[in-house]
C-alpha positions as CSV (number, residue, x, y, z in Angstrom):
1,X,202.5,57.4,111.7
2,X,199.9,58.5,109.1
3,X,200.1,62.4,109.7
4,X,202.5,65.0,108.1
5,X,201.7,68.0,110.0
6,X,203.0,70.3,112.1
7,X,200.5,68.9,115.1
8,X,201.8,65.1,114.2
9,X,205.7,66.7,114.6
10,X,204.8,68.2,118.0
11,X,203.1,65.0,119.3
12,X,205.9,63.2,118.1
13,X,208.8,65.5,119.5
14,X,208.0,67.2,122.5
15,X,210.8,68.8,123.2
16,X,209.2,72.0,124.4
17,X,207.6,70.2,127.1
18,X,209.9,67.7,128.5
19,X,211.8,70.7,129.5
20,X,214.7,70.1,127.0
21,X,214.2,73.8,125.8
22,X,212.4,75.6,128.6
23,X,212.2,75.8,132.6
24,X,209.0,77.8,131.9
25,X,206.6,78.8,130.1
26,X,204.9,82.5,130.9
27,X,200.8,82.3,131.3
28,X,199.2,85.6,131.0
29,X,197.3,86.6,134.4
30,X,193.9,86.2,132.5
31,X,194.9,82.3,131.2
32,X,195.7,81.4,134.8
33,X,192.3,79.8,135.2
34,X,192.7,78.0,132.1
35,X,195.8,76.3,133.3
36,X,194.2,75.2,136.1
37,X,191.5,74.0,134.6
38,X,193.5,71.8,133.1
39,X,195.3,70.9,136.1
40,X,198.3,72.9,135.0
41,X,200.4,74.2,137.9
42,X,200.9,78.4,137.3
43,X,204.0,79.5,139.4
44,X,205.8,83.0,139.9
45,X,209.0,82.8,138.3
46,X,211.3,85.8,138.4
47,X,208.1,87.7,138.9
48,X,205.9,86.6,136.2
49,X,204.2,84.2,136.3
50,X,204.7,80.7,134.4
51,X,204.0,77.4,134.3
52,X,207.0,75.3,135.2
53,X,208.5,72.5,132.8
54,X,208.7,69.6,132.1
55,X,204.4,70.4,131.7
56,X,202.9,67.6,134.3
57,X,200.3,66.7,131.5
58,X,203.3,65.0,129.6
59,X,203.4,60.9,129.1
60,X,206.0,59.6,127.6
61,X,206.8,62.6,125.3
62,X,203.2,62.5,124.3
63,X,200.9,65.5,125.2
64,X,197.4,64.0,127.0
65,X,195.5,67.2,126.6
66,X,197.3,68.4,122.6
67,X,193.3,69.2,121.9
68,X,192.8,71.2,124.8
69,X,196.4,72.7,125.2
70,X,196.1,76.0,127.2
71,X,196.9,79.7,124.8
72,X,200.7,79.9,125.6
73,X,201.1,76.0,124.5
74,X,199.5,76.9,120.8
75,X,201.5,80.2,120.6
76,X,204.8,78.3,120.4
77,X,206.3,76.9,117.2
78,X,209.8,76.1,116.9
79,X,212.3,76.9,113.9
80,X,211.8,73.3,112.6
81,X,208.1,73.7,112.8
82,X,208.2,76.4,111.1
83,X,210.4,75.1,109.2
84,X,208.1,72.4,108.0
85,X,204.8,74.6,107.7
86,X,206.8,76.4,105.2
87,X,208.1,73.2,103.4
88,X,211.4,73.8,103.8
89,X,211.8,70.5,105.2
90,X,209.0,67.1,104.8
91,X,207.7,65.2,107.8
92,X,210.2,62.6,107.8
93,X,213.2,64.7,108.0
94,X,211.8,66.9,110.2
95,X,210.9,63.3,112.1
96,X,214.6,62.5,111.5
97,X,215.9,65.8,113.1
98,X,214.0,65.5,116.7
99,X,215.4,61.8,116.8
100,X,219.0,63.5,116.3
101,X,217.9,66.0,119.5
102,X,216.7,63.5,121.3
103,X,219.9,60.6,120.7
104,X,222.2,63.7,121.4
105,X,220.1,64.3,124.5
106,X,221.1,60.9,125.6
107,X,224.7,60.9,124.9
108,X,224.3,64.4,127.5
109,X,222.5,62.0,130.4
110,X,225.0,59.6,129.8
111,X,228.1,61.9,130.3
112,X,226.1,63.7,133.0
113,X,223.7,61.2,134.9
114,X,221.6,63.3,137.3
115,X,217.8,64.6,137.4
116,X,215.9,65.9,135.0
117,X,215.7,67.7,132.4
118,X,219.2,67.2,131.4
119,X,219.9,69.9,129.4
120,X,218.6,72.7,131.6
121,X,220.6,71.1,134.5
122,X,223.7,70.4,133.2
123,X,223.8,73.7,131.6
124,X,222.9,75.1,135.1
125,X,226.0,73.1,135.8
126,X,228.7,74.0,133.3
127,X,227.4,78.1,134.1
128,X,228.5,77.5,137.9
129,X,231.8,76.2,137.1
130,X,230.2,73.1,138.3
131,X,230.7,70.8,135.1
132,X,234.2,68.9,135.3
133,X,233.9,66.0,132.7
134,X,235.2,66.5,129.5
135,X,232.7,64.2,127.7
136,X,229.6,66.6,129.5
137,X,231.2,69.3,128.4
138,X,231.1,68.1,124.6
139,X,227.7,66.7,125.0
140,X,226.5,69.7,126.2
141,X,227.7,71.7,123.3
142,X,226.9,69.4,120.4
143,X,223.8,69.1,121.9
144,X,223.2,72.8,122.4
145,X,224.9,73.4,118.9
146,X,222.1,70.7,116.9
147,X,219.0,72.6,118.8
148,X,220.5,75.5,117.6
149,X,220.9,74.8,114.4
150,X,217.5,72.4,113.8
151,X,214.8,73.3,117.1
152,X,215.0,76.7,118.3
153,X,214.3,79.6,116.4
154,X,216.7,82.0,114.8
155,X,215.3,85.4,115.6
156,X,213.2,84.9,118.6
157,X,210.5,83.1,119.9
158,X,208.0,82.1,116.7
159,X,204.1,82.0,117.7
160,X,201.3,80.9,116.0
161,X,197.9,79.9,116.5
């Protein structure tokens, strides 16, 4: 990879769109028709609406319409992008960090196989008294503890442009 920006990270992450992070993402009622221009499905979810995750315009943690992304896709930057557009941390750390999410994320399917996205379900899981194994359990945390720590933001949601 050539590029050290903050659109090279997302590309090269996608965390926020495998569903990893998020079971939604809201869409104002006036970008609805840019969703589905884009063949993005916009649902009601707890009565707002949303578009649900992991985003069907997703291959292989590569985004096929990054250029074109609808409003509420741009709007989102995570801690570690931020993180980065600040120079807190350089591209290859910051390259080095979504590998950690991601190897962690495995260790998590491997203690808990079952449908994705992983984290969101076995989190579902472990709040309904439904997650028994040990190893899921401590998956689940370190897992939760690194995006934490490294992926989602301290203080709230972070938008940009």
């Amino acid at each position: 990879m050539t590029g050290q920006g903050l659109s090279d990270l997302c590309v090269e992450c996608g965390l926020c769109c495998d569903g990893s992070l998020f079971r939604f993402l809201p869409v104002e009622p006036t970008e609805v028709d840019t969703y589905r221009a884009l063949a993005l499905p916009v649902v009601t979810q707890s009565g707002r609406l949303a578009m649900p995750l992991p985003c069907a315009r997703l291959e292989a943690r590569c985004c096929t319409i990054y250029k074109q992304r609808p409003p509420g896709c741009r709007a989102f930057v995570c801690h570690l992008g931020r993180r980065l557009e600040l120079g807190d941390v350089g591209f290859p750390e910051a390259l080095t960090i979504v590998h950690e999410a991601r190897r962690r994320l495995d260790v998590l399917r491997a203690a808990a196989p079952g449908p994705e996205p992983v984290l969101q379900r076995v989190t579902s899981e472990g709040a309904r008294g439904a997650l028994t194994s040990e190893a899921a359990w401590t998956a689940l945390e370190a897992t939760h503890a690194w995006l934490d720590e490294h992926i989602h933001w301290p203080e709230g949601p972070q938008t940009g442009v």
